[in-house]
PDBQT receptor file of N, H, CA, C and O in Angstrom, charges set to zero:
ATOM      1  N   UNK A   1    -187.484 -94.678 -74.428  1.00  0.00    +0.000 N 
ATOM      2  CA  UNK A   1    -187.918 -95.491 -75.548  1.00  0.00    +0.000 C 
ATOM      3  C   UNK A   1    -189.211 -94.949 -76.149  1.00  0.00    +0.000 C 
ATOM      4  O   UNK A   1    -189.650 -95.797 -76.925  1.00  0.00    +0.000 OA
ATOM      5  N   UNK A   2    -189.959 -93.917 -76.098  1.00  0.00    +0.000 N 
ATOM      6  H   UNK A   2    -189.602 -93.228 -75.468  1.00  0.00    +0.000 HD
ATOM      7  CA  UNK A   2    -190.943 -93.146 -76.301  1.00  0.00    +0.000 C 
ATOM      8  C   UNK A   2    -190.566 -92.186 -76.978  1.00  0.00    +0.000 C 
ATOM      9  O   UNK A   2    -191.062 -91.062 -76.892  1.00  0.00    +0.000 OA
ATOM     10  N   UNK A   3    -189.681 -92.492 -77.706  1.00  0.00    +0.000 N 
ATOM     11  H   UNK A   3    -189.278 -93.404 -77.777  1.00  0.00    +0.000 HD
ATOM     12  CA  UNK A   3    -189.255 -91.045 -78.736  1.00  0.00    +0.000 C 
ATOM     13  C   UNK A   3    -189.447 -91.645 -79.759  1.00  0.00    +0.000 C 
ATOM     14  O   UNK A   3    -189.124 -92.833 -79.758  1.00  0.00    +0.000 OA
ATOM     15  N   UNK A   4    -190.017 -91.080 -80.954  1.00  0.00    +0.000 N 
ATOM     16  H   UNK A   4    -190.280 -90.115 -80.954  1.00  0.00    +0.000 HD
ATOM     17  CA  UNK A   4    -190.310 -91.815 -82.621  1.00  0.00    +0.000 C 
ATOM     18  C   UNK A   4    -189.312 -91.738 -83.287  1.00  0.00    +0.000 C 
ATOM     19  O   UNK A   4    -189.471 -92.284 -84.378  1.00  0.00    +0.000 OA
ATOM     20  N   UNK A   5    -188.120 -91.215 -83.114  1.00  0.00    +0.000 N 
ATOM     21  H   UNK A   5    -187.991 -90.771 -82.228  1.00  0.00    +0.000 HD
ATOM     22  CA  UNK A   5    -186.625 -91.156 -83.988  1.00  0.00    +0.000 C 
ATOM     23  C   UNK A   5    -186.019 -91.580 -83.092  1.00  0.00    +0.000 C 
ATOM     24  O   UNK A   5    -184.870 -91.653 -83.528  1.00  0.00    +0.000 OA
ATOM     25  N   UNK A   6    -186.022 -91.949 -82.015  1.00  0.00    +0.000 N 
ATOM     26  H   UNK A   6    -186.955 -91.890 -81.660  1.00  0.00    +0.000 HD
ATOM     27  CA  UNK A   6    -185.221 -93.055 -81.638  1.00  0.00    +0.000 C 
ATOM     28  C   UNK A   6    -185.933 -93.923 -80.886  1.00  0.00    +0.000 C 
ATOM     29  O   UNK A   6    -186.475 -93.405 -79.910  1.00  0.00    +0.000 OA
ATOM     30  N   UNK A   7    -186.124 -95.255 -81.059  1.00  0.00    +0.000 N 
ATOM     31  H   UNK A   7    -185.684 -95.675 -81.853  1.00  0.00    +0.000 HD
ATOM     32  CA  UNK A   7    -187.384 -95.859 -80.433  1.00  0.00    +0.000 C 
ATOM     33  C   UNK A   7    -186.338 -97.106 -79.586  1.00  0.00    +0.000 C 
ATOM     34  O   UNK A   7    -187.024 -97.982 -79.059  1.00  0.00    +0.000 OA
ATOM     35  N   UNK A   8    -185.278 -97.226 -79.458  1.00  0.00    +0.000 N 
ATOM     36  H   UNK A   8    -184.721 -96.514 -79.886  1.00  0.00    +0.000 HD
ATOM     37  CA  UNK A   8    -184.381 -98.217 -79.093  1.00  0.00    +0.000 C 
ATOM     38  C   UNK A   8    -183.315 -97.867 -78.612  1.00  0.00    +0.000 C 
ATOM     39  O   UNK A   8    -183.153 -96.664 -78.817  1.00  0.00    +0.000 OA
ATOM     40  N   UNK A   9    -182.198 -98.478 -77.871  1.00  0.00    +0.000 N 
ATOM     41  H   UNK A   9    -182.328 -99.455 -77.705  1.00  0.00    +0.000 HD
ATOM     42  CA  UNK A   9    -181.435 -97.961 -77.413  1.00  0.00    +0.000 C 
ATOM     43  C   UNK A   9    -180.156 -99.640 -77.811  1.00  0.00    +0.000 C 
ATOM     44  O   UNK A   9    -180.358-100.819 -77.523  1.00  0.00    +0.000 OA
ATOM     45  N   UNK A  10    -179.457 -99.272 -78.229  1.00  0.00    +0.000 N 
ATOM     46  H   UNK A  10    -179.292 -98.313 -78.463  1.00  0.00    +0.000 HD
ATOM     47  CA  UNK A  10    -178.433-100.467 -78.053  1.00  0.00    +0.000 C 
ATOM     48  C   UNK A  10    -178.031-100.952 -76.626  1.00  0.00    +0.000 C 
ATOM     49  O   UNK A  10    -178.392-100.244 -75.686  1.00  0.00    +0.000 OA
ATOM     50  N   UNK A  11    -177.469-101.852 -76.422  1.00  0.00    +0.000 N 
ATOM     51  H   UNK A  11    -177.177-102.427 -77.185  1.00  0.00    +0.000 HD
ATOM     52  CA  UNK A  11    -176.863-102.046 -74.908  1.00  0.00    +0.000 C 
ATOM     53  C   UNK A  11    -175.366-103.185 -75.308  1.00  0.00    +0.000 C 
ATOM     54  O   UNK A  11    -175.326-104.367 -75.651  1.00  0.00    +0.000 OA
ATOM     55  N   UNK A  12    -174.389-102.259 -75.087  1.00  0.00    +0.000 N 
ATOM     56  H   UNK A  12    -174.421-101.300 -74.809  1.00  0.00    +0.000 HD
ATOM     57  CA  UNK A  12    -172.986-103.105 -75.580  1.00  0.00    +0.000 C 
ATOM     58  C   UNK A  12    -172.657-103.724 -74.119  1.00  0.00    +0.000 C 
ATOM     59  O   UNK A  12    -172.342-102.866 -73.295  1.00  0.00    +0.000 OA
ATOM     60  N   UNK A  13    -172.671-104.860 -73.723  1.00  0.00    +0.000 N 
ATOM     61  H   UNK A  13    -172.926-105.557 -74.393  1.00  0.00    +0.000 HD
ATOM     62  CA  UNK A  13    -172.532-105.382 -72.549  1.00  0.00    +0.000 C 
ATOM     63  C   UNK A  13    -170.922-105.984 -72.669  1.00  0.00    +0.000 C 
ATOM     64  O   UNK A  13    -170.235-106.066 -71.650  1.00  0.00    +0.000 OA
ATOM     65  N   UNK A  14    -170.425-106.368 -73.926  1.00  0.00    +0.000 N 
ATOM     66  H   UNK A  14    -170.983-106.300 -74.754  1.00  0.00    +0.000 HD
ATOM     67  CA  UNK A  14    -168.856-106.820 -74.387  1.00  0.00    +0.000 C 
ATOM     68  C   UNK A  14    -168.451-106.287 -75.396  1.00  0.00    +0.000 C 
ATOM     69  O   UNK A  14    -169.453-106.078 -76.080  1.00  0.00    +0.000 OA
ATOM     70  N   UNK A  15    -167.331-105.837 -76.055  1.00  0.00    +0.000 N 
ATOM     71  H   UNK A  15    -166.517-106.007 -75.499  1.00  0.00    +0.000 HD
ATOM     72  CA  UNK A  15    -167.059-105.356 -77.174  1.00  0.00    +0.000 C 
ATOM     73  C   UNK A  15    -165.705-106.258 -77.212  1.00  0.00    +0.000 C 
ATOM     74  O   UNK A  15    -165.035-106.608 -76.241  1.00  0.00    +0.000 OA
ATOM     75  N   UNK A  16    -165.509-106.504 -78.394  1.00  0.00    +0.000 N 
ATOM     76  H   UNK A  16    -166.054-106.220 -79.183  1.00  0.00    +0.000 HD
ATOM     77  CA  UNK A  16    -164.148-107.361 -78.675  1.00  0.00    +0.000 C 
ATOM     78  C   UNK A  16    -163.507-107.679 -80.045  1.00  0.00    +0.000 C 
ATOM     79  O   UNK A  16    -163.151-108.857 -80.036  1.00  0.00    +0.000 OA
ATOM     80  N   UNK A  17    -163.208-107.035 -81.293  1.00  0.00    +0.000 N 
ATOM     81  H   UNK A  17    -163.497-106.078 -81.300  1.00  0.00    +0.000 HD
ATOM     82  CA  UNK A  17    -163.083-107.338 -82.143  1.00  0.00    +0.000 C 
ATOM     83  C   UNK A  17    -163.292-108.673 -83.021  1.00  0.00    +0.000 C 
ATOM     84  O   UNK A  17    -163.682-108.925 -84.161  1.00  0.00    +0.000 OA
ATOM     85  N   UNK A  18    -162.899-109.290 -82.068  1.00  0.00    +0.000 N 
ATOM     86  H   UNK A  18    -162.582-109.085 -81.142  1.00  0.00    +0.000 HD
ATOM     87  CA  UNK A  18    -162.082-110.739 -82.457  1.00  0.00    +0.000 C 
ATOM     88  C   UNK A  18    -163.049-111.975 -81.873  1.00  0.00    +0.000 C 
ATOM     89  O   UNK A  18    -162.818-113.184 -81.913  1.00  0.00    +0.000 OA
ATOM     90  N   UNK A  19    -164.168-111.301 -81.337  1.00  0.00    +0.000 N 
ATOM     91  H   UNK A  19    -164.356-110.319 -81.304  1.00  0.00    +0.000 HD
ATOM     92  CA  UNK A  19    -165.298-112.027 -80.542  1.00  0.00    +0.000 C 
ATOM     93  C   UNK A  19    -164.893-113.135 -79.424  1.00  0.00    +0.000 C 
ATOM     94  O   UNK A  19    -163.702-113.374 -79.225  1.00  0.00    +0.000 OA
ATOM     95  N   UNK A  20    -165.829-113.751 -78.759  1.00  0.00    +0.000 N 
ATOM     96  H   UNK A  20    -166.797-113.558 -78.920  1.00  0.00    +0.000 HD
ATOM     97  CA  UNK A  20    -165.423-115.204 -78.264  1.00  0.00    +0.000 C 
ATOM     98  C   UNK A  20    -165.395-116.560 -78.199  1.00  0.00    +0.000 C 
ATOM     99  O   UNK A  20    -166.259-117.221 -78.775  1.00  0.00    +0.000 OA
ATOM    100  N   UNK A  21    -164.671-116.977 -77.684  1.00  0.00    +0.000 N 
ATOM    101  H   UNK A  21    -163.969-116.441 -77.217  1.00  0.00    +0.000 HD
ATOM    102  CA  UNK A  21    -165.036-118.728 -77.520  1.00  0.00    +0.000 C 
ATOM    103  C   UNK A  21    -165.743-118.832 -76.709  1.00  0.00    +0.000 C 
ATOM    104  O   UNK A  21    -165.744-118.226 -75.637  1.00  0.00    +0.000 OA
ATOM    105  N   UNK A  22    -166.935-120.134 -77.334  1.00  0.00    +0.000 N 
ATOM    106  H   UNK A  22    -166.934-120.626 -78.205  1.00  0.00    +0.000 HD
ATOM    107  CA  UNK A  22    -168.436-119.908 -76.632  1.00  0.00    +0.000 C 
ATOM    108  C   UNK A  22    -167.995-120.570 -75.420  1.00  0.00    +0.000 C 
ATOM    109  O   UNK A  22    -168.421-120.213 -74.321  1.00  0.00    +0.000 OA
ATOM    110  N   UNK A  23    -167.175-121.505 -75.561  1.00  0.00    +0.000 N 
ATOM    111  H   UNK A  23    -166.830-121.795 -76.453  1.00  0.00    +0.000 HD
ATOM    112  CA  UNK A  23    -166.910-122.101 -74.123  1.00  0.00    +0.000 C 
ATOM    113  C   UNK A  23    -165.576-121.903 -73.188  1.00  0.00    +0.000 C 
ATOM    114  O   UNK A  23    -164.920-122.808 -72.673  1.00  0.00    +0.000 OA
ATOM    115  N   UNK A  24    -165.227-119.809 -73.055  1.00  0.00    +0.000 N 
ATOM    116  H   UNK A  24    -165.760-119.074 -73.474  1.00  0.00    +0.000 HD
ATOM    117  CA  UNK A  24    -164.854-119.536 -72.632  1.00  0.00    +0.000 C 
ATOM    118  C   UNK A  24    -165.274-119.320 -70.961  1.00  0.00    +0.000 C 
ATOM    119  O   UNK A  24    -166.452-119.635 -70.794  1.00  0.00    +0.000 OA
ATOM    120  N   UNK A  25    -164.885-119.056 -70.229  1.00  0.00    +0.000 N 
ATOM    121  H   UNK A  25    -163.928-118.800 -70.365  1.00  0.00    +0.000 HD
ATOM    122  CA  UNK A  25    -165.233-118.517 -68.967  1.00  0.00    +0.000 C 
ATOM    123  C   UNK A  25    -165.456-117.077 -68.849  1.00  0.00    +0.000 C 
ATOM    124  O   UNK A  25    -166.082-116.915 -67.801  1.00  0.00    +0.000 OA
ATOM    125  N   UNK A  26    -165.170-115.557 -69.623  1.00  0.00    +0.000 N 
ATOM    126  H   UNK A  26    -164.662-115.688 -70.474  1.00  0.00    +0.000 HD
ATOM    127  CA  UNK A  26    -165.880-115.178 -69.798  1.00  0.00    +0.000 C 
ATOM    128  C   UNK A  26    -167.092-114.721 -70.989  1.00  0.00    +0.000 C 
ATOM    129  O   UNK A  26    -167.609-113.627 -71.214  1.00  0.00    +0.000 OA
ATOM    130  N   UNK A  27    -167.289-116.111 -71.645  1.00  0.00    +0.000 N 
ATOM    131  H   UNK A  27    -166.869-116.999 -71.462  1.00  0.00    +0.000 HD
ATOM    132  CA  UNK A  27    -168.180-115.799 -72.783  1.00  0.00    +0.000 C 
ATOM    133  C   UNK A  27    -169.331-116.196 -71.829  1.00  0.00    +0.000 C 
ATOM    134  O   UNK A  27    -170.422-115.632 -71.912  1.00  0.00    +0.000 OA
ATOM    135  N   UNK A  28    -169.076-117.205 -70.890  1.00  0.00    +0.000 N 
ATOM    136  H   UNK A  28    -168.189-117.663 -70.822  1.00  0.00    +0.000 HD
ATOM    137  CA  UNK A  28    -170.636-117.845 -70.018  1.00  0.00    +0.000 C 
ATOM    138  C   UNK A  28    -170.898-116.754 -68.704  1.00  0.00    +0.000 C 
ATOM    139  O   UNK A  28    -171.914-116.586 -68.029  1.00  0.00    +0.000 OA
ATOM    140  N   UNK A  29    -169.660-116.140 -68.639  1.00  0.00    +0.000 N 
ATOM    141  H   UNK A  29    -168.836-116.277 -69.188  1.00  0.00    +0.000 HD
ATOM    142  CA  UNK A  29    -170.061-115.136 -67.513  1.00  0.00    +0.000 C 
ATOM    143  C   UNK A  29    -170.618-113.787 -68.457  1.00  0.00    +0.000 C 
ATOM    144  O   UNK A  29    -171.630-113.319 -67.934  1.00  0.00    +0.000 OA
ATOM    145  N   UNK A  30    -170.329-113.267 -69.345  1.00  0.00    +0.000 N 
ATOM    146  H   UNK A  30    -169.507-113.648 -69.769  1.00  0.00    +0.000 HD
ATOM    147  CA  UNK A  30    -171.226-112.510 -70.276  1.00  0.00    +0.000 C 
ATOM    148  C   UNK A  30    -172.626-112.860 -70.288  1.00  0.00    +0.000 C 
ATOM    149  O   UNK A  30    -173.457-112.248 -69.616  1.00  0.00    +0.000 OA
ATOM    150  N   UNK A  31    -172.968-114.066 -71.219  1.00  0.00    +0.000 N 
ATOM    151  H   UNK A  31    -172.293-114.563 -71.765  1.00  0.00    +0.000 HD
ATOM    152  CA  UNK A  31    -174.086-114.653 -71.161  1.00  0.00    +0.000 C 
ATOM    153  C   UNK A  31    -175.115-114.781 -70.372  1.00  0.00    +0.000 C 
ATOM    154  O   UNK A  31    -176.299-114.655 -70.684  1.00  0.00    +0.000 OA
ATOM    155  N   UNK A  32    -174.520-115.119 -68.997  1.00  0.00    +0.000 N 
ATOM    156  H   UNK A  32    -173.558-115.221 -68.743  1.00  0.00    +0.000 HD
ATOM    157  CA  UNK A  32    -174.768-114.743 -67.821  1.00  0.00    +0.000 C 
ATOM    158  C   UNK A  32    -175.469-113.898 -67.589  1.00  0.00    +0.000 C 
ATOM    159  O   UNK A  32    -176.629-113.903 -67.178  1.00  0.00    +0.000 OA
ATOM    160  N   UNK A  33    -174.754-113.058 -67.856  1.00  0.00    +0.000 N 
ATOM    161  H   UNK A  33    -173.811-113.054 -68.189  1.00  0.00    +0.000 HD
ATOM    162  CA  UNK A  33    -174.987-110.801 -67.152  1.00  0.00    +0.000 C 
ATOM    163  C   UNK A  33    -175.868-110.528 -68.474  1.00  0.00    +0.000 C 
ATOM    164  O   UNK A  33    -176.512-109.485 -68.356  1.00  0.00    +0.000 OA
ATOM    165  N   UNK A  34    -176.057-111.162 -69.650  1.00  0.00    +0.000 N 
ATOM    166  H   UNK A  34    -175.534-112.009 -69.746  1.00  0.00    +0.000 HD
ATOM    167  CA  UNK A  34    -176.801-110.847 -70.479  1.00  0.00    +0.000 C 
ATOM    168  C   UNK A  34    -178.150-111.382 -70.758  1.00  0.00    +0.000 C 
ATOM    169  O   UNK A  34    -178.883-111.086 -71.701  1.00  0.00    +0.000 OA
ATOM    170  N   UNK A  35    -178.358-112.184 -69.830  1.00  0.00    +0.000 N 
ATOM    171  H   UNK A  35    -177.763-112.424 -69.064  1.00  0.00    +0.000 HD
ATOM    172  CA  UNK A  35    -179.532-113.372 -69.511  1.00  0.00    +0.000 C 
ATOM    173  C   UNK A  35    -180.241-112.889 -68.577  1.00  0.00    +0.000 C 
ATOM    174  O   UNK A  35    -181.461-113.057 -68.593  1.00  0.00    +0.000 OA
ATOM    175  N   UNK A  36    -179.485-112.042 -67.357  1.00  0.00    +0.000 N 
ATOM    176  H   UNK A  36    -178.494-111.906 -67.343  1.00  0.00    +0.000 HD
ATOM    177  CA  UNK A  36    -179.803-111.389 -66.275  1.00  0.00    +0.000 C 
ATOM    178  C   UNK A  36    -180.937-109.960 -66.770  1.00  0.00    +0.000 C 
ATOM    179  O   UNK A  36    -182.162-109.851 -66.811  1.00  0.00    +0.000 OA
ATOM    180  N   UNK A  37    -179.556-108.834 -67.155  1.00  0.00    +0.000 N 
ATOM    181  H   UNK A  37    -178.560-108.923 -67.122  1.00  0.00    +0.000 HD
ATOM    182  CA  UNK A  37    -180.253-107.668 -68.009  1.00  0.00    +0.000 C 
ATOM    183  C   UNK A  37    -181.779-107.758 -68.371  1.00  0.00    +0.000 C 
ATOM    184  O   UNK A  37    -182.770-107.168 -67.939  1.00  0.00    +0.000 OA
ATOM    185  N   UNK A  38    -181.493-109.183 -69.787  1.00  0.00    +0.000 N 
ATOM    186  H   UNK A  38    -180.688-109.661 -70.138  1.00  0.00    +0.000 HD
ATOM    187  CA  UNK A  38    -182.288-109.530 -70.330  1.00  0.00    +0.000 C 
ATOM    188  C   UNK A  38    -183.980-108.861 -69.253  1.00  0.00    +0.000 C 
ATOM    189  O   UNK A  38    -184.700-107.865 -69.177  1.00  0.00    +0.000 OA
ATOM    190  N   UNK A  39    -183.799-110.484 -68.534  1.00  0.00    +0.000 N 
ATOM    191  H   UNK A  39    -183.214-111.293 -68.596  1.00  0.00    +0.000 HD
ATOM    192  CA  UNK A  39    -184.828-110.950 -67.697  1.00  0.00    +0.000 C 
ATOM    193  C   UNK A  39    -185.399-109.311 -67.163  1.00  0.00    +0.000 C 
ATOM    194  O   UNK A  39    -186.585-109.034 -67.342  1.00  0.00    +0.000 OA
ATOM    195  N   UNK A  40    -184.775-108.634 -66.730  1.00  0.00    +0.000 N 
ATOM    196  H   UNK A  40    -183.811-108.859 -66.585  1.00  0.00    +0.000 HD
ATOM    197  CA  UNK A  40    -185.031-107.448 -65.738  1.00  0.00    +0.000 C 
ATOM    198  C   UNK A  40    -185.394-105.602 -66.833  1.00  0.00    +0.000 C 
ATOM    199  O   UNK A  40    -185.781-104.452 -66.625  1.00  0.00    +0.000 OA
ATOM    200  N   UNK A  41    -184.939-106.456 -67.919  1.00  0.00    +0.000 N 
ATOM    201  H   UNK A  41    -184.624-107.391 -68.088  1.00  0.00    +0.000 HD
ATOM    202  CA  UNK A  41    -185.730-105.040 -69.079  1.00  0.00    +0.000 C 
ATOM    203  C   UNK A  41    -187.056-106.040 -69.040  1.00  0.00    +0.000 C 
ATOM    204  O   UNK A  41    -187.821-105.751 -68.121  1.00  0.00    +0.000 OA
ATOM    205  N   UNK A  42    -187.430-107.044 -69.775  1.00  0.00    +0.000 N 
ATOM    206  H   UNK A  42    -186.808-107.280 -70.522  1.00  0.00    +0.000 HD
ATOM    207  CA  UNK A  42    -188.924-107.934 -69.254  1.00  0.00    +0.000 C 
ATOM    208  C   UNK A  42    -189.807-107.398 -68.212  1.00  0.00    +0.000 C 
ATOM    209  O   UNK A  42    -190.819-106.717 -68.379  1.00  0.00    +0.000 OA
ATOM    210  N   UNK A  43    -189.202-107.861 -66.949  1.00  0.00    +0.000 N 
ATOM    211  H   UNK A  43    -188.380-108.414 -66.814  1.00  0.00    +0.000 HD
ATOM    212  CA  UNK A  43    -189.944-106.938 -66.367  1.00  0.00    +0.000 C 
ATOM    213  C   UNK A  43    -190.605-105.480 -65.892  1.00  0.00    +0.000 C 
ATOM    214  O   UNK A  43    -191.553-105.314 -65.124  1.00  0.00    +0.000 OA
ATOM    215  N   UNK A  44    -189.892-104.582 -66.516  1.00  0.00    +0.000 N 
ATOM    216  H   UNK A  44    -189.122-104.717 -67.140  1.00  0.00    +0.000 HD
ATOM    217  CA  UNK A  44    -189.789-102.806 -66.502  1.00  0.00    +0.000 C 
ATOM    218  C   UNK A  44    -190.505-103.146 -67.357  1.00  0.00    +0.000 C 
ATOM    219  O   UNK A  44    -191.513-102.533 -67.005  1.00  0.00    +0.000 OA
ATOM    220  N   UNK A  45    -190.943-103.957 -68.741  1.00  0.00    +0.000 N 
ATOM    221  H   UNK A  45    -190.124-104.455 -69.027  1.00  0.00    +0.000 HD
ATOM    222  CA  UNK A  45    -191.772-103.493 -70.239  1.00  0.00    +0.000 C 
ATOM    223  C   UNK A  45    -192.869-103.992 -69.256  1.00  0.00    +0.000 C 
ATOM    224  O   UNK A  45    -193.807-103.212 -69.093  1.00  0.00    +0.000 OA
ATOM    225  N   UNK A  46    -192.896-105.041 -68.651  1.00  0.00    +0.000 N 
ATOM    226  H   UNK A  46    -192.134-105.674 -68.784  1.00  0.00    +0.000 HD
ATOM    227  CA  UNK A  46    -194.274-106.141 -68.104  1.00  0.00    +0.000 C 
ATOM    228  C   UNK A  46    -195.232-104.973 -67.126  1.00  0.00    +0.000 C 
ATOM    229  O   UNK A  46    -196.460-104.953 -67.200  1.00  0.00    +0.000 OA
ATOM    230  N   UNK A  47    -194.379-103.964 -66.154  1.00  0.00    +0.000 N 
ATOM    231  H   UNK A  47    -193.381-103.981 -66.095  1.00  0.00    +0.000 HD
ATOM    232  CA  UNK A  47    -194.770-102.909 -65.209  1.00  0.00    +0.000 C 
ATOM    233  C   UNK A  47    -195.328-101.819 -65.528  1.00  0.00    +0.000 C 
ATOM    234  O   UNK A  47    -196.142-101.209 -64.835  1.00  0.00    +0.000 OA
ATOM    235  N   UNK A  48    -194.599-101.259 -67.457  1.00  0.00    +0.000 N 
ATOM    236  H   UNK A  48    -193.938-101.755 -68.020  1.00  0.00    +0.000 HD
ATOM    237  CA  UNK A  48    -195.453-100.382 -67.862  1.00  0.00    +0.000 C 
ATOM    238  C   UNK A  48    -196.696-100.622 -68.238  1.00  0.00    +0.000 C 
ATOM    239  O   UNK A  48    -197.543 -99.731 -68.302  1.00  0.00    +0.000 OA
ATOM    240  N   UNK A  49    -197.038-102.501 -68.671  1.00  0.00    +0.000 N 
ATOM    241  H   UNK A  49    -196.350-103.225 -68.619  1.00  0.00    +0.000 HD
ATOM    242  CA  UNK A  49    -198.368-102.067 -69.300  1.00  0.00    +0.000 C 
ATOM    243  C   UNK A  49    -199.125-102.789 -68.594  1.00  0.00    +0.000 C 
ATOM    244  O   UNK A  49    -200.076-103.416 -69.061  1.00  0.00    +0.000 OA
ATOM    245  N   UNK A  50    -198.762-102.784 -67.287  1.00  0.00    +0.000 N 
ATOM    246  H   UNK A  50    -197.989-102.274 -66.909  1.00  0.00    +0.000 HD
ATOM    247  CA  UNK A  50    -199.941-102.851 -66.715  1.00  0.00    +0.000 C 
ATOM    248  C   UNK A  50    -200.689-101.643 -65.564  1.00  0.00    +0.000 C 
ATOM    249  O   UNK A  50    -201.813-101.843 -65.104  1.00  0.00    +0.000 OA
TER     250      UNK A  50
């Protein structure tokens, strides 16, 4: 993430044309794993600056 032409990286955790129903079983298990991710890039940014 220290490169100036590319400063970001996408992260496709589901791909689906047709998207989902929020109150599927796996739209909350996505959500889930994407809540998780989330939390744990937070901490790697929180480790560099300190």
């Amino acid at each position: 993430m220290n490169d100036i032409d590319n400063p970001y990286y996408d992260i496709i955790v589901f791909s689906r044309s047709k998207g989902l129903d929020r109150g599927s079983t796996l739209f909350k298990s996505k959500y889930k794993e994407i809540l998780d991710l989330f939390g744990r890039i937070e901490l790697v940014l929180g480790q560099e600056e300190t």
